[in-house]
BALUM-324627 format. One record per residue (C-alpha): chain; x, y, z. Coordinates in nm, 3 decimals, decimal comma. Last residue first. Layout:
REM BALUM-324627
  cadena     east    north       up
       A        X        Y        Z
...
END
This chain:
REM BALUM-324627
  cadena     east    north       up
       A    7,256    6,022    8,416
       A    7,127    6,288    8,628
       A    6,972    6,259    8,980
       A    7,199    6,366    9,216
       A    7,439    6,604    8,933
       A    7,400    6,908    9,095
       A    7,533    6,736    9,457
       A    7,833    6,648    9,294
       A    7,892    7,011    9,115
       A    7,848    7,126    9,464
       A    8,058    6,900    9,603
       A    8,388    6,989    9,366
       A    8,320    7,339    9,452
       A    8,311    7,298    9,803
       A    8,601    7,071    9,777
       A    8,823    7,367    9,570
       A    8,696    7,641    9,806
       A    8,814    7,453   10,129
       A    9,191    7,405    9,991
       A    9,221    7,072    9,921
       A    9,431    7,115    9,617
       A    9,394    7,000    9,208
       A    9,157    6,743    9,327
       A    9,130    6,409    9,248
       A    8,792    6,264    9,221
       A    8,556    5,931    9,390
       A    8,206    6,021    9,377
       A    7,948    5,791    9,576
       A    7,595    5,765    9,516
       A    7,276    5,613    9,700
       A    6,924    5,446    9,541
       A    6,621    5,269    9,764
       A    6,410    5,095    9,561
       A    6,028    5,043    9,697
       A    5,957    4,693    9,690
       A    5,925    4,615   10,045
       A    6,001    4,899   10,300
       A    6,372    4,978   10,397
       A    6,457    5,082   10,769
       A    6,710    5,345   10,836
       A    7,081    5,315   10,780
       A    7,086    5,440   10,414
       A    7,527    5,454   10,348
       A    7,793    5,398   10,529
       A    8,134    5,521   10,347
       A    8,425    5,400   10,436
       A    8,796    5,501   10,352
       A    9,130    5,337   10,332
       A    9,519    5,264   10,437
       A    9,463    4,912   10,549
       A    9,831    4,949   10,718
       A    9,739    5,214   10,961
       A    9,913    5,552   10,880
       A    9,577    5,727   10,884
       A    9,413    5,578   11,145
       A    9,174    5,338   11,070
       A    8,833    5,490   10,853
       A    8,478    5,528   10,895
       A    8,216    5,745   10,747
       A    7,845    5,787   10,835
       A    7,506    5,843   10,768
       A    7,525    5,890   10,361
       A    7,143    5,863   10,206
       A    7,110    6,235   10,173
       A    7,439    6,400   10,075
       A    7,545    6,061    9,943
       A    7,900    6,048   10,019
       A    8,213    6,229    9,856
       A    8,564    6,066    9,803
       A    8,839    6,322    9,761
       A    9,186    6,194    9,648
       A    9,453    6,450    9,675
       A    9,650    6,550    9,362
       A    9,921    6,610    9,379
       A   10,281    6,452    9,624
       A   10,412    6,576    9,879
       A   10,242    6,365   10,122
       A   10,008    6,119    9,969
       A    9,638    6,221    9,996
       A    9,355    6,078   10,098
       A    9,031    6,239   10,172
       A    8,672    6,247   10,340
       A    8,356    6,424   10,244
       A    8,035    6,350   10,390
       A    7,960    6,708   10,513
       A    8,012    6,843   10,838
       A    8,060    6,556   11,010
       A    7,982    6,431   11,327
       A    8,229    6,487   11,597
       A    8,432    6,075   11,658
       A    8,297    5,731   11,746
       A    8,574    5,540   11,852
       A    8,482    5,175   11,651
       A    8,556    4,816   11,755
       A    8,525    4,588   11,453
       A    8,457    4,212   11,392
       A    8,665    4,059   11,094
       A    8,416    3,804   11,026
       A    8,163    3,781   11,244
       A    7,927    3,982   11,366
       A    8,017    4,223   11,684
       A    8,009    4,537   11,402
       A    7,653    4,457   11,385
       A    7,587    4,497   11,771
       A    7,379    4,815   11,784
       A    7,657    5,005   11,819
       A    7,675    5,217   11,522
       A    7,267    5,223   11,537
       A    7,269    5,369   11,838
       A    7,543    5,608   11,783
       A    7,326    5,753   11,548
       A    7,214    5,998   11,773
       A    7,547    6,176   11,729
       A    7,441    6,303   11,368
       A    7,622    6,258   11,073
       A    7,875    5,958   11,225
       A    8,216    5,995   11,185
       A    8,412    5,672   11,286
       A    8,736    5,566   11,374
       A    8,935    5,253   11,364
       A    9,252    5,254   11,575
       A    9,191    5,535   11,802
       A    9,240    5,921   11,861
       A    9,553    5,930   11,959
       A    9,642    5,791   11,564
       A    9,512    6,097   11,411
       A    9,262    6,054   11,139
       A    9,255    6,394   11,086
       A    9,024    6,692   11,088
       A    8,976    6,943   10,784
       A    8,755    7,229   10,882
       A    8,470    7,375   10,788
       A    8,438    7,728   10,821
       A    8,347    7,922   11,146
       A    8,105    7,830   11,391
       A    8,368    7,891   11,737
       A    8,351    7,495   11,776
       A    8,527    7,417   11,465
       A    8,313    7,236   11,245
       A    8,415    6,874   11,057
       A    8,546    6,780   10,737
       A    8,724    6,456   10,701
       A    9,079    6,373   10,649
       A    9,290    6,105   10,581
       A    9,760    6,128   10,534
       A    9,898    5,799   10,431
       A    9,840    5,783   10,054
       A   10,169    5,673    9,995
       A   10,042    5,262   10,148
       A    9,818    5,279    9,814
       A    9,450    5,315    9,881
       A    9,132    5,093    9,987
       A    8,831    5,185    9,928
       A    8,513    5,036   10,039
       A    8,175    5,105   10,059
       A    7,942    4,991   10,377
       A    7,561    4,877   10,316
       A    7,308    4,982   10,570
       A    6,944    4,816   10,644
       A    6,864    4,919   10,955
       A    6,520    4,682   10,952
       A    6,498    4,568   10,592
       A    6,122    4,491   10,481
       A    6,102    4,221   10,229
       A    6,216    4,151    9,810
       A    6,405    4,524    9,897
       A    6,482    4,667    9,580
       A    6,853    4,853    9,624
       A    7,020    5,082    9,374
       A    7,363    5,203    9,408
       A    7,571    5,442    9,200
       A    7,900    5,455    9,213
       A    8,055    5,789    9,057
       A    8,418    5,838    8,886
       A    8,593    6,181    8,819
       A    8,965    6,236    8,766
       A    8,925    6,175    8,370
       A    8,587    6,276    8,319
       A    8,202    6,145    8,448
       A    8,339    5,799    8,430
       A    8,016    5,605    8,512
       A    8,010    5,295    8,791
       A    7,687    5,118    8,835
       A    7,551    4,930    9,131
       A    7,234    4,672    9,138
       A    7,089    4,516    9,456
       A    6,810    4,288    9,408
       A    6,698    4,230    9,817
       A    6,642    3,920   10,055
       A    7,025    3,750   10,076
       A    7,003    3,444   10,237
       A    6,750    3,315    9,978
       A    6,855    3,497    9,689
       A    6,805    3,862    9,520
       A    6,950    3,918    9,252
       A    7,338    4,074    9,235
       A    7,334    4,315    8,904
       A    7,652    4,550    8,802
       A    7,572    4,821    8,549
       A    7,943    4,916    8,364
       A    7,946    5,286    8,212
       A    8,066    5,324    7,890
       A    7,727    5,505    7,747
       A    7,570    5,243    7,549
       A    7,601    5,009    7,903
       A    7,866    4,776    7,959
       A    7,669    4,503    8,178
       A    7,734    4,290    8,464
       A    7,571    3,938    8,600
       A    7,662    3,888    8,987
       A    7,713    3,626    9,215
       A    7,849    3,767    9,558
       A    8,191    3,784    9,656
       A    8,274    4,182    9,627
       A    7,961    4,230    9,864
       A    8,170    4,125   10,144
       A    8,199    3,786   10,376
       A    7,850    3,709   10,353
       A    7,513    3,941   10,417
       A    7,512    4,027   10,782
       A    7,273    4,010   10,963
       A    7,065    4,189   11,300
       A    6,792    4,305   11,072
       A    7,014    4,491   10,810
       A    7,313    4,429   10,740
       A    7,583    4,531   10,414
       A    7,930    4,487   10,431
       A    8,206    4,530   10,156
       A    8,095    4,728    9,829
       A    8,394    4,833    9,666
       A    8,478    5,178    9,559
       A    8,840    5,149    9,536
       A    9,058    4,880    9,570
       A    8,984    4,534    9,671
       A    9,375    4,495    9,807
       A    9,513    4,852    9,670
       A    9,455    5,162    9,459
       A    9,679    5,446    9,368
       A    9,985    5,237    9,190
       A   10,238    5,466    8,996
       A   10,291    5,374    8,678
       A   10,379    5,719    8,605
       A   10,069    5,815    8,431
       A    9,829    5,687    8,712
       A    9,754    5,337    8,838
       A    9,489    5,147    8,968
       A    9,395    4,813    9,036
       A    9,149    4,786    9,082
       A    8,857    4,947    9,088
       A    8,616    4,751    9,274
       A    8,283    4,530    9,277
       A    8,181    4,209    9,197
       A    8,514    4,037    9,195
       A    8,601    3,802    8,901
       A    8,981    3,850    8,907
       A    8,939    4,215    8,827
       A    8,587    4,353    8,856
       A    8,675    4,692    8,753
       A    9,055    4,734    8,593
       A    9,313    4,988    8,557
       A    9,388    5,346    8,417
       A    9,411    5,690    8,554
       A    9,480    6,026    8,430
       A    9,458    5,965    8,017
       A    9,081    5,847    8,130
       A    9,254    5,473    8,064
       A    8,949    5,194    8,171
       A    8,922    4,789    8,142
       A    8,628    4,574    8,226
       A    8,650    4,231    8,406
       A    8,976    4,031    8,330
       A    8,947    3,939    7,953
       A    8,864    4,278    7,859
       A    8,515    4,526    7,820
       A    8,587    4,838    7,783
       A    8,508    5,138    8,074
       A    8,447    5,521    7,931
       A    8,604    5,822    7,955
       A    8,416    6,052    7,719
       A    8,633    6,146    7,375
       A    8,323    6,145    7,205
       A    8,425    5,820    6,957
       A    8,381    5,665    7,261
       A    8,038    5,732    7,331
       A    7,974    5,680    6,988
       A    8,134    5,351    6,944
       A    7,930    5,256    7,226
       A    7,596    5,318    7,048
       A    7,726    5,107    6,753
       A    7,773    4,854    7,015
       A    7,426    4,865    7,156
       A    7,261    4,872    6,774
       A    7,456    4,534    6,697
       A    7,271    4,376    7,008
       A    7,473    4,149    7,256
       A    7,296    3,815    7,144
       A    7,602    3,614    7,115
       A    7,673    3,675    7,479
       A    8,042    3,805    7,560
       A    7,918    4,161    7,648
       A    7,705    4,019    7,913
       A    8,024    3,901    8,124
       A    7,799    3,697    8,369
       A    7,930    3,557    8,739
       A    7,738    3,216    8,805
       A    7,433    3,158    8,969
END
Protein backbone atom coordinates (compact mmCIF):
# COMPACT_ATOMS: atom_id res chain seq x y z
CA UNK A 1 0.00 0.00 0.00
CA UNK A 2 1.28 3.19 -0.69
CA UNK A 3 1.77 6.30 1.72
CA UNK A 4 -1.73 8.56 1.46
CA UNK A 5 -1.82 12.44 1.81
CA UNK A 6 -5.79 12.41 2.35
CA UNK A 7 -5.98 16.07 2.07
CA UNK A 8 -4.90 15.83 -1.63
CA UNK A 9 -8.03 13.54 -2.59
CA UNK A 10 -10.65 15.22 -4.68
CA UNK A 11 -13.23 14.05 -2.34
CA UNK A 12 -11.78 15.88 0.85
CA UNK A 13 -15.25 17.28 2.02
CA UNK A 14 -15.97 21.15 1.71
CA UNK A 15 -17.63 20.96 5.32
CA UNK A 16 -14.04 19.42 6.75
CA UNK A 17 -12.17 22.42 5.49
CA UNK A 18 -14.57 24.97 6.60
CA UNK A 19 -14.18 23.18 9.98
CA UNK A 20 -10.40 23.77 9.75
CA UNK A 21 -10.68 27.28 9.00
CA UNK A 22 -12.25 27.49 12.33
CA UNK A 23 -9.78 25.85 14.26
CA UNK A 24 -7.42 28.11 12.84
CA UNK A 25 -9.18 31.06 12.75
CA UNK A 26 -9.07 30.25 16.88
CA UNK A 27 -5.64 31.03 17.21
CA UNK A 28 -5.09 27.03 18.26
CA UNK A 29 -1.79 25.60 17.04
CA UNK A 30 -2.61 23.47 14.53
CA UNK A 31 -0.59 21.21 11.72
CA UNK A 32 -1.18 22.27 7.65
CA UNK A 33 -0.96 20.21 5.18
CA UNK A 34 2.44 20.98 2.66
CA UNK A 35 4.26 19.37 -0.01
CA UNK A 36 6.59 17.47 2.47
CA UNK A 37 4.15 15.87 5.06
CA UNK A 38 2.28 18.44 7.28
CA UNK A 39 3.67 21.74 8.35
CA UNK A 40 3.33 23.51 12.00
CA UNK A 41 4.56 27.31 13.51
CA UNK A 42 2.94 27.48 17.35
CA UNK A 43 4.97 31.04 17.32
CA UNK A 44 7.52 28.73 19.70
CA UNK A 45 8.33 26.01 17.42
CA UNK A 46 7.95 25.24 13.80
CA UNK A 47 8.85 22.28 11.41
CA UNK A 48 7.52 19.35 9.73
CA UNK A 49 5.60 15.79 10.65
CA UNK A 50 6.15 13.07 8.27
CA UNK A 51 8.96 14.80 6.40
CA UNK A 52 10.42 12.92 3.50
CA UNK A 53 7.52 10.42 3.61
CA UNK A 54 8.19 9.01 7.14
CA UNK A 55 5.30 7.72 9.16
CA UNK A 56 6.00 9.24 12.19
CA UNK A 57 8.17 12.28 13.62
CA UNK A 58 8.57 15.83 14.13
CA UNK A 59 11.10 16.94 12.27
CA UNK A 60 12.69 18.86 11.93
CA UNK A 61 12.41 21.37 14.41
CA UNK A 62 13.34 24.68 15.10
CA UNK A 63 12.54 27.51 17.48
CA UNK A 64 12.49 31.38 16.97
CA UNK A 65 16.12 31.71 16.47
CA UNK A 66 16.50 29.17 13.90
CA UNK A 67 17.84 27.16 16.23
CA UNK A 68 17.44 23.33 15.48
CA UNK A 69 15.76 21.22 18.57
CA UNK A 70 15.07 18.00 16.83
CA UNK A 71 17.35 15.59 14.98
CA UNK A 72 17.75 12.27 12.68
CA UNK A 73 13.81 10.95 12.98
CA UNK A 74 13.15 13.60 15.44
CA UNK A 75 10.77 13.68 17.97
CA UNK A 76 8.04 11.45 18.87
CA UNK A 77 8.65 8.71 16.45
CA UNK A 78 7.50 5.35 16.72
CA UNK A 79 10.68 3.00 16.30
CA UNK A 80 10.26 -0.68 17.58
CA UNK A 81 7.38 -2.49 18.40
CA UNK A 82 7.43 -6.73 19.40
CA UNK A 83 5.41 -8.74 20.69
CA UNK A 84 5.59 -12.64 20.58
CA UNK A 85 9.30 -12.99 20.19
CA UNK A 86 9.22 -10.30 16.79
CA UNK A 87 9.95 -7.58 15.76
CA UNK A 88 7.93 -5.55 13.34
CA UNK A 89 10.58 -4.11 10.51
CA UNK A 90 13.29 -1.79 10.78
CA UNK A 91 11.06 1.06 12.74
CA UNK A 92 7.56 2.09 12.70
CA UNK A 93 8.66 5.35 10.73
CA UNK A 94 8.90 2.89 7.49
CA UNK A 95 5.69 1.36 7.40
CA UNK A 96 2.82 2.16 4.81
CA UNK A 97 0.58 4.52 6.15
CA UNK A 98 -2.55 6.72 4.97
CA UNK A 99 -2.74 10.16 7.19
CA UNK A 100 -5.34 12.59 7.86
CA UNK A 101 -5.63 16.44 8.97
CA UNK A 102 -8.44 16.23 11.15
CA UNK A 103 -11.23 19.40 11.64
CA UNK A 104 -9.29 20.21 14.61
CA UNK A 105 -5.47 20.54 13.17
CA UNK A 106 -4.40 17.53 14.48
CA UNK A 107 -2.84 14.88 11.93
CA UNK A 108 -4.44 10.97 12.48
CA UNK A 109 -1.81 8.60 11.14
CA UNK A 110 -3.25 4.95 10.01
CA UNK A 111 -0.79 1.73 9.40
CA UNK A 112 -3.42 -1.44 8.67
CA UNK A 113 -2.84 -4.33 9.62
CA UNK A 114 -0.78 -6.76 7.10
CA UNK A 115 0.47 -10.10 6.98
CA UNK A 116 3.77 -9.69 8.91
CA UNK A 117 2.41 -7.14 10.84
CA UNK A 118 -1.00 -8.59 12.80
CA UNK A 119 -2.55 -5.31 14.36
CA UNK A 120 -4.24 -1.68 12.84
CA UNK A 121 -2.20 0.71 14.65
CA UNK A 122 -3.26 4.38 14.36
CA UNK A 123 -1.30 7.51 16.12
CA UNK A 124 -2.36 11.11 16.23
CA UNK A 125 -0.43 14.16 17.10
CA UNK A 126 -2.62 17.40 18.55
CA UNK A 127 -0.95 20.76 19.39
CA UNK A 128 -2.54 21.34 22.72
CA UNK A 129 -0.55 25.13 22.71
CA UNK A 130 2.57 26.41 21.56
CA UNK A 131 5.15 24.32 23.84
CA UNK A 132 2.67 21.45 24.14
CA UNK A 133 2.34 18.43 21.69
CA UNK A 134 0.62 14.87 22.58
CA UNK A 135 0.96 11.43 20.59
CA UNK A 136 -1.65 9.44 20.90
CA UNK A 137 -1.60 5.75 20.05
CA UNK A 138 -4.25 3.34 19.35
CA UNK A 139 -3.63 -0.33 18.72
CA UNK A 140 -6.45 -3.13 17.43
CA UNK A 141 -4.88 -6.32 17.73
CA UNK A 142 -6.20 -8.55 14.34
CA UNK A 143 -4.69 -11.69 17.03
CA UNK A 144 -3.51 -12.03 20.52
CA UNK A 145 -0.06 -10.13 21.15
CA UNK A 146 2.07 -11.84 23.75
CA UNK A 147 4.35 -8.71 25.33
CA UNK A 148 3.28 -6.64 22.90
CA UNK A 149 5.36 -3.20 23.48
CA UNK A 150 6.00 -0.45 21.03
CA UNK A 151 9.12 1.98 21.75
CA UNK A 152 8.82 5.99 20.95
CA UNK A 153 11.46 7.88 19.76
CA UNK A 154 13.00 11.21 20.09
CA UNK A 155 15.86 12.26 19.10
CA UNK A 156 17.29 15.87 20.09
CA UNK A 157 19.82 18.40 18.93
CA UNK A 158 23.60 17.50 19.97
CA UNK A 159 22.93 21.10 22.69
CA UNK A 160 20.53 19.19 24.41
CA UNK A 161 23.22 17.14 26.18
CA UNK A 162 22.17 17.08 29.75
CA UNK A 163 18.83 13.80 30.46
CA UNK A 164 17.12 13.25 33.43
CA UNK A 165 14.52 11.11 34.92
CA UNK A 166 12.77 11.23 38.19
CA UNK A 167 13.50 8.74 40.67
CA UNK A 168 13.18 8.49 44.85
CA UNK A 169 15.85 9.15 47.13
CA UNK A 170 16.20 6.38 49.49
CA UNK A 171 15.40 8.49 52.76
CA UNK A 172 11.38 8.89 51.05
CA UNK A 173 11.62 12.39 50.39
CA UNK A 174 10.72 14.22 47.06
CA UNK A 175 11.40 13.07 43.77
CA UNK A 176 14.45 13.54 42.49
CA UNK A 177 16.10 14.27 39.21
CA UNK A 178 18.75 11.45 38.32
CA UNK A 179 21.08 11.55 35.34
CA UNK A 180 22.07 9.74 32.59
CA UNK A 181 25.57 9.67 33.84
CA UNK A 182 28.05 8.10 31.65
CA UNK A 183 29.49 5.58 34.80
CA UNK A 184 26.48 4.27 34.74
CA UNK A 185 26.44 2.65 31.15
CA UNK A 186 26.05 3.27 27.56
CA UNK A 187 22.32 2.72 27.06
CA UNK A 188 20.26 2.83 30.15
CA UNK A 189 17.02 1.89 31.16
CA UNK A 190 14.30 2.79 33.83
CA UNK A 191 11.96 0.28 34.19
CA UNK A 192 8.54 1.06 36.51
CA UNK A 193 8.82 -1.77 38.52
CA UNK A 194 12.05 -4.05 38.88
CA UNK A 195 10.04 -7.17 38.01
CA UNK A 196 10.00 -6.10 34.67
CA UNK A 197 13.37 -6.95 34.15
CA UNK A 198 11.99 -10.05 32.70
CA UNK A 199 10.43 -8.73 30.06
CA UNK A 200 13.53 -6.17 29.33
CA UNK A 201 15.56 -9.16 28.85
CA UNK A 202 13.52 -11.48 27.43
CA UNK A 203 15.63 -11.53 24.27
CA UNK A 204 13.90 -8.77 22.06
CA UNK A 205 16.63 -6.35 22.32
CA UNK A 206 18.95 -9.55 20.84
CA UNK A 207 16.77 -9.07 17.41
CA UNK A 208 18.24 -7.73 14.74
CA UNK A 209 18.86 -4.65 13.57
CA UNK A 210 20.75 -2.45 15.75
CA UNK A 211 20.64 -4.99 18.76
CA UNK A 212 20.86 -3.31 22.24
CA UNK A 213 22.51 -4.10 25.57
CA UNK A 214 20.66 -2.27 28.35
CA UNK A 215 21.92 -1.42 32.34
CA UNK A 216 18.79 -1.56 33.95
CA UNK A 217 18.70 1.36 36.36
CA UNK A 218 16.00 2.35 40.00
CA UNK A 219 12.56 2.37 38.65
CA UNK A 220 11.03 5.47 38.20
CA UNK A 221 9.10 7.58 40.00
CA UNK A 222 6.99 8.80 37.41
CA UNK A 223 7.47 8.48 33.60
CA UNK A 224 8.96 11.73 33.11
CA UNK A 225 12.32 12.24 31.52
CA UNK A 226 14.12 15.50 30.16
CA UNK A 227 16.48 17.25 27.93
CA UNK A 228 17.82 20.28 28.30
CA UNK A 229 20.72 22.26 26.74
CA UNK A 230 23.02 23.78 29.24
CA UNK A 231 22.49 27.35 29.74
CA UNK A 232 20.17 27.67 27.68
CA UNK A 233 15.61 27.79 28.49
CA UNK A 234 13.50 25.98 28.29
CA UNK A 235 14.04 22.27 29.13
CA UNK A 236 12.25 19.69 27.15
CA UNK A 237 10.00 17.40 29.30
CA UNK A 238 8.58 14.30 27.65
CA UNK A 239 5.87 12.53 29.85
CA UNK A 240 4.74 8.76 29.46
CA UNK A 241 1.49 7.15 29.75
CA UNK A 242 0.86 7.14 33.49
CA UNK A 243 -0.82 3.75 32.98
CA UNK A 244 0.31 2.09 29.80
CA UNK A 245 4.16 3.52 30.18
CA UNK A 246 6.55 0.53 31.65
CA UNK A 247 9.70 1.90 30.96
CA UNK A 248 12.13 4.57 29.64
CA UNK A 249 15.44 4.23 28.02
CA UNK A 250 18.02 6.50 26.98
CA UNK A 251 22.25 6.48 26.11
CA UNK A 252 24.14 8.51 28.21
CA UNK A 253 23.57 11.89 28.09
CA UNK A 254 26.48 13.19 26.04
CA UNK A 255 26.22 10.10 23.70
CA UNK A 256 25.96 11.08 20.13
CA UNK A 257 22.14 9.78 19.58
CA UNK A 258 21.26 12.42 22.08
CA UNK A 259 17.48 11.06 22.82
CA UNK A 260 14.71 9.62 24.84
CA UNK A 261 12.50 6.35 24.89
CA UNK A 262 9.48 5.70 25.98
CA UNK A 263 8.15 1.88 26.23
CA UNK A 264 4.89 1.68 26.29
CA UNK A 265 1.88 -1.50 27.13
CA UNK A 266 4.26 -4.49 27.70
CA UNK A 267 1.66 -6.99 28.77
CA UNK A 268 -0.23 -9.26 26.52
CA UNK A 269 -2.95 -7.79 24.05
CA UNK A 270 -6.28 -9.77 23.46
CA UNK A 271 -7.89 -9.81 19.92
CA UNK A 272 -9.92 -6.94 18.94
CA UNK A 273 -9.95 -5.00 21.94
CA UNK A 274 -7.90 -1.55 21.21
CA UNK A 275 -5.34 -0.83 23.36
CA UNK A 276 -4.65 3.27 23.45
CA UNK A 277 -1.25 5.12 25.11
CA UNK A 278 -0.15 8.95 25.14
CA UNK A 279 2.91 10.82 25.12
CA UNK A 280 3.31 14.72 25.85
CA UNK A 281 6.27 16.37 24.60
CA UNK A 282 6.49 20.40 26.41
CA UNK A 283 9.02 22.92 27.30
CA UNK A 284 9.11 24.05 30.55
CA UNK A 285 9.77 27.41 31.92
CA UNK A 286 12.31 25.47 34.74
CA UNK A 287 12.58 22.00 36.05
CA UNK A 288 12.17 22.83 39.34
CA UNK A 289 9.98 19.84 40.95
CA UNK A 290 6.78 22.07 41.30
CA UNK A 291 6.84 23.18 37.63
CA UNK A 292 6.90 19.16 36.30
CA UNK A 293 4.38 18.22 38.84
CA UNK A 294 2.27 20.76 37.60
CA UNK A 295 2.91 20.19 34.03
CA UNK A 296 1.93 16.22 34.81
CA UNK A 297 -0.95 16.86 36.48
CA UNK A 298 -2.50 18.91 33.82
CA UNK A 299 -1.23 15.77 31.53
CA UNK A 300 -2.74 13.26 33.48
CA UNK A 301 -6.27 15.58 33.55
CA UNK A 302 -6.38 15.53 30.09
CA UNK A 303 -6.12 11.16 29.64
CA UNK A 304 -9.11 10.85 27.95
CA UNK A 305 -10.07 14.24 26.39
CA UNK A 306 -9.86 15.24 22.90
Amino acid sequence: MKNTHWLTSPRFPAMFVLALSAALASGAPAFQASTNGFAFDTGFWRGQLQANGKTFGLVPVQDTNNRTLARSMGWLAVYRVFSDGRRYGGGGWDWPHESRLQADGSVKVFCPAEAERPFDFTGRYLWRDARTVDLELTIVPRQPLKGFEVFVASYFAPAYSNAWVWTAPADGGPPQLTRAAREAGDWQMFPRRPELAGLIQDGRWKLEPHPVEWTLRSPFVLPIAIRQAPGRQPGVVIFGDPVECFAMAMPYETEGHYSLYFSLFGRDLPAQKPATARLRLQALPDLEWATVQKAWQNFTKAEGGN
